[in-house]
C-alpha positions in Angstrom: 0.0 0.0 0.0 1.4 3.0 -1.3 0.9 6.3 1.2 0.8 9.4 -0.7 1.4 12.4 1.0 -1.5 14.9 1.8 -0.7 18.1 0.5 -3.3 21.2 1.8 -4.1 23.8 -0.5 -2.1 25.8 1.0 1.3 23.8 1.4 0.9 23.1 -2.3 1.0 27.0 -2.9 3.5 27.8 -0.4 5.8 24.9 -2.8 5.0 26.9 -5.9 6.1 30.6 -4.7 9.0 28.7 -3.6 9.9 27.5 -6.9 8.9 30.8 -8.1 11.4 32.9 -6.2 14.2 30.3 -6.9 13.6 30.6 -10.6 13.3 34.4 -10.3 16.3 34.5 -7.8 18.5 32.7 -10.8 17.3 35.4 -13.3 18.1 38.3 -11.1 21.2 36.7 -10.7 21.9 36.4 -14.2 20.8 39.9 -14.9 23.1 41.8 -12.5 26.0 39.1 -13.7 25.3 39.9 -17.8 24.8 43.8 -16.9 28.1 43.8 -14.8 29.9 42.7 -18.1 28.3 45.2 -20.4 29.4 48.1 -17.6 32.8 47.0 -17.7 32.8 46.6 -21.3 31.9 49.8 -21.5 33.8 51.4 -19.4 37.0 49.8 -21.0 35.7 51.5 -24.0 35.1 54.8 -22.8 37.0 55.5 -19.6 39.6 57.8 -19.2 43.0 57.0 -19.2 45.5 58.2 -16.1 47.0 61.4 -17.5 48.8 62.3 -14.6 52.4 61.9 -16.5 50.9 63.2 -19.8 50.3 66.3 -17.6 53.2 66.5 -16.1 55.1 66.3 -19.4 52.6 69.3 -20.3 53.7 71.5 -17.4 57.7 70.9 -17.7 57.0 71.7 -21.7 55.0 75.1 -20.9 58.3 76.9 -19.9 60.1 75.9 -23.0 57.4 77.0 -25.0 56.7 80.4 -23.9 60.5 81.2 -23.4 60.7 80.6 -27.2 59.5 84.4 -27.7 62.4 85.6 -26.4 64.7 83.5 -28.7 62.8 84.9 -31.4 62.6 88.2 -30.3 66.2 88.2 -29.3 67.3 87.2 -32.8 66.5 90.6 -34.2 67.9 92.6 -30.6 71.2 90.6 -31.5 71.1 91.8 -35.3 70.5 95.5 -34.1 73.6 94.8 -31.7 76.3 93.8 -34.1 75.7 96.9 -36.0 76.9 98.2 -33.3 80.7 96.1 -33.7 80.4 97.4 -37.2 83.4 98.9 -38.2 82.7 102.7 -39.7 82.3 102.8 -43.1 80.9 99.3 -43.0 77.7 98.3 -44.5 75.4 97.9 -41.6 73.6 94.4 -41.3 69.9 94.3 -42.5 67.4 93.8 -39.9 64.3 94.0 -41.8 63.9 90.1 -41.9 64.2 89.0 -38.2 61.4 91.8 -37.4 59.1 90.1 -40.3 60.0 86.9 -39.5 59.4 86.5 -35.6 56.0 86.2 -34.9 56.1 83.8 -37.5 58.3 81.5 -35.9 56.3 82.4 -32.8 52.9 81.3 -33.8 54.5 77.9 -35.3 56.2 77.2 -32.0 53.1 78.1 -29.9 51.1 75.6 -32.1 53.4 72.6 -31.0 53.2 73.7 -27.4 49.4 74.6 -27.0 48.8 70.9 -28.6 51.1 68.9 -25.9 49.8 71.3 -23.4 45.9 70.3 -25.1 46.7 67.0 -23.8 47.7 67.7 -20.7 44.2 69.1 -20.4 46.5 72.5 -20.0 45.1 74.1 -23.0 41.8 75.8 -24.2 39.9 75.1 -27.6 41.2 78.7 -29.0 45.0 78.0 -27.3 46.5 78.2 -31.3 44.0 79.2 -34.0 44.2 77.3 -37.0 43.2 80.3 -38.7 46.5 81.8 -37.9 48.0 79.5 -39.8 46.4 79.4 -43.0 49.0 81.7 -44.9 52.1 80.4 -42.7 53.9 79.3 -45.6 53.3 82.3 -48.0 54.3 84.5 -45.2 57.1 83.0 -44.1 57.9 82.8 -47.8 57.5 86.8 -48.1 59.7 87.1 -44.8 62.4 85.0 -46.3 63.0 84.6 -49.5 65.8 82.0 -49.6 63.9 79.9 -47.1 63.5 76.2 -48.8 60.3 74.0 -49.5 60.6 71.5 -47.3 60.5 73.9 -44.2 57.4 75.4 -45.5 56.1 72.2 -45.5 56.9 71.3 -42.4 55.6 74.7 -41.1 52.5 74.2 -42.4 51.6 71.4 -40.8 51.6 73.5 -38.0 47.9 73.6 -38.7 46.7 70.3 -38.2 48.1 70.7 -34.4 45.9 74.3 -33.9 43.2 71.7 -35.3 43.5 69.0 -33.1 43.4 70.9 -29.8 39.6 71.0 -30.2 39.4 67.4 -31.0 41.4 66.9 -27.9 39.3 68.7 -25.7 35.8 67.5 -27.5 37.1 63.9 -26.7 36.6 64.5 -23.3 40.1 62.7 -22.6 38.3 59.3 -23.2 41.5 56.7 -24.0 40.4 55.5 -27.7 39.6 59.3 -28.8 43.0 60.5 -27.6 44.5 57.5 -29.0 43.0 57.9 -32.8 44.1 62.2 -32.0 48.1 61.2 -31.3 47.8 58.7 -34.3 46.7 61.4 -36.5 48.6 63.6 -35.2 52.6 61.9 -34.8 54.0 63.1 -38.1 52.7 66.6 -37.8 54.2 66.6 -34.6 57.5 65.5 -36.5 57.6 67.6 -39.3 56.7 71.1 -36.7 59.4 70.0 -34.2 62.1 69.9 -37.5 61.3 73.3 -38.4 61.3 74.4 -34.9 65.0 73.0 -34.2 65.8 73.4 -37.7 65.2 76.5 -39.2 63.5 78.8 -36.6 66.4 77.8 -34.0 69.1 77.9 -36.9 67.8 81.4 -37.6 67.7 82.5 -34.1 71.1 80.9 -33.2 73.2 82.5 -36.7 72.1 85.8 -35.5 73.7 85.6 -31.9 76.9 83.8 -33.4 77.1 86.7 -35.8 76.9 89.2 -33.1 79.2 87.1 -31.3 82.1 87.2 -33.9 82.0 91.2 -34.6 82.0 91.4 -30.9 85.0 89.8 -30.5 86.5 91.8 -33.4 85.3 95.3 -31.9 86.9 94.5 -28.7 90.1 93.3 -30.2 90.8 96.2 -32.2 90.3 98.0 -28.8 92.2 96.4 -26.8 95.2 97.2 -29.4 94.3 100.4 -29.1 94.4 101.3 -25.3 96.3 98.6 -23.9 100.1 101.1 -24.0 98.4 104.1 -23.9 95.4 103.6 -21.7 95.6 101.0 -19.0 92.7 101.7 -17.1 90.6 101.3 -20.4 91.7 98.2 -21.4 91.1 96.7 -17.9 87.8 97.8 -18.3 86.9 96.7 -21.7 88.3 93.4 -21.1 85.7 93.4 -18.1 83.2 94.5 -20.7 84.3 92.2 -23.2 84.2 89.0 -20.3 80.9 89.9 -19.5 79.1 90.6 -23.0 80.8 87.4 -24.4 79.5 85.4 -21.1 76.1 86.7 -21.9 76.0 85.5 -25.5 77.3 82.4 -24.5 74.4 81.6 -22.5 71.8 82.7 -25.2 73.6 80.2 -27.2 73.5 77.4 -25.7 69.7 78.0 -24.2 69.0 77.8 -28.6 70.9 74.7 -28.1 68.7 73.5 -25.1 65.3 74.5 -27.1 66.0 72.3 -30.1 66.8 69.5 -27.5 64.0 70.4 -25.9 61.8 70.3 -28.8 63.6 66.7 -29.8 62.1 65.6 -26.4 58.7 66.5 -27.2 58.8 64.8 -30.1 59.9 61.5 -28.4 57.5 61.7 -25.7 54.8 61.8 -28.4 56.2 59.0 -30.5 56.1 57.1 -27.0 52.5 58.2 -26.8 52.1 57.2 -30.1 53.6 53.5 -30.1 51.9 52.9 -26.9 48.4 54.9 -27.7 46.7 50.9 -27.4 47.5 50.2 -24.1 48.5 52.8 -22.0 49.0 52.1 -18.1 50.3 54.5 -15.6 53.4 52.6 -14.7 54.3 53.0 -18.4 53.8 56.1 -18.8 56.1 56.8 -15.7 58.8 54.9 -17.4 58.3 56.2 -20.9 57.7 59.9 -20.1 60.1 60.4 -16.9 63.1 61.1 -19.1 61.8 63.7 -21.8 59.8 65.4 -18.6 63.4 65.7 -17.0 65.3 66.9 -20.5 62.0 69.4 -20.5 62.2 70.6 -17.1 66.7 71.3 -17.8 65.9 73.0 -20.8 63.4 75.7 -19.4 65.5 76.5 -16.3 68.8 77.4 -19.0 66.2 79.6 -21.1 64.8 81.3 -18.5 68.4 82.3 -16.9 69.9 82.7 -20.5 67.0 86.0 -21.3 66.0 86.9 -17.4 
């Protein structure tokens, strides 16, 4: 005799909503697992990558960037100078193309600078116009008219940086977007950085030098001059002479400094660049550290060199 067991109304419910709340238990579980996935998914999509060492190579590159005016600007004091060491009856130097050329070189350097310091999140969306840039090469072409193609060129992609400082800022710093940006970006960040420590640096830098040799001429013939008759003089202009020549030494070699300095920026991007795909923190410390350092070395010279 088989007993089967006597199941109320009521126990026979209360087995049901059991079942039920398992089942529904499983799903909810199932739910908050499958919509855990898509967040992450997501979020390794979209997030934000550390930019701590992207800003610090920002910061150490702002001082290096905005002491560039004063190479510039000093390129055309220096020409102004040597006519000074210009023996009389000498044709004076011509000036006329340092003043036209400057804020050329000026708006080309601050496009580099504004676009590293863009993404840094340093820089605003109107940091460097493109629209300043439109006519760089026929300008600088007007200003000099034995500078070659391929620095024109290189100048003009100048642009495309002004350009992408929007982009940067519209991507909200979201890893993929700045990725694709420094893809786009790396060989117009080449091609500005040789014309930077190419031509505008050479152009600055032969100025000084130039200075620098009818300087040493001038006080040479002086120094012939008083040393038997006037002792006092000559003491006094080799002081001069010690000090001026100290003082253009320094200007050169902060020109040297800057086109290392640029040469640094462009690493740092190419470092950006090759890694743009899987950027962590620690490797950004490793890969950055060094140019942030060159950076840092190069501003302090500049600053002293024009103070």
């Amino acid at each position: 005799m088989v007993i089967k067991p006597n199941l109320s109304n009521r126990d026979f419910d209360r087995t049901r909503w059991a079942s039920t709340v398992n089942t529904k238990c499983h799903f909810l579980k199932y739910q908050l697992v499958l919509l855990a996935v898509i967040f992450m998914s997501v979020l390794g999509l979209s997030s934000c990558v550390d930019l701590s060492e992207i800003t610090q190579l920002a910061k150490s590159s702002q001082d290096v960037g905005n002491s560039f005016k004063q190479i510039a600007d000093e390129a055309l004091n220096s020409c102004k100078r040597a006519n000074n060491f210009i023996p009389a009856g000498q044709q004076a130097l011509s000036c006329e193309d340092y003043a036209k050329i400057e804020p050329l070189l000026t708006k080309v350097n601050d496009a580099l600078f504004a676009y590293i310091a863009s993404l840094g999140k340093l820089a605003t969306a109107d940091a460097a116009k493109k629209d300043a840039l439109v006519n760089i090469s026929s300008d600088l072409q007007q200003a000099d008219k034995n500078i070659n193609q391929q620095d024109l060129n290189r100048a003009k992609q100048a642009g495309g940086l002004a350009e992408a400082i929007a982009h940067v800022i519209l991507s909200r710093y979201q890893q993929h977007e700045l990725a694709k940006i420094i893809g786009d970006q790396n060989e117009n960040v080449k091609a500005v950085a040789e014309f930077l420590s190419g031509y505008a640096a050479d152009k600055c830098e032969s100025a000084l030098k130039e200075e620098q040799l009818l300087q040493a001429n001038y006080f040479q013939g002086q120094l012939e001059d008083y040393s038997s008759k006037e002792p006092l003089a000559a003491y006094l202009l080799k002081l001069k002479r010690s000090d001026d020549a100290a003082s253009l030494d320094a200007k050169i070699q902060a020109v040297e400094k800057y086109k290392q300095a640029v040469s640094s920026v462009t690493r740092a991007h190419q470092k950006l660049f090759d890694q743009r795909n899987k950027w962590n923190a620690q490797q950004l410390i490793t890969d950055l550290a060094p140019e942030i350092q060159q950076l840092s070395g190069a501003a302090t010279s500049m600053i002293k060199a024009f103070q």
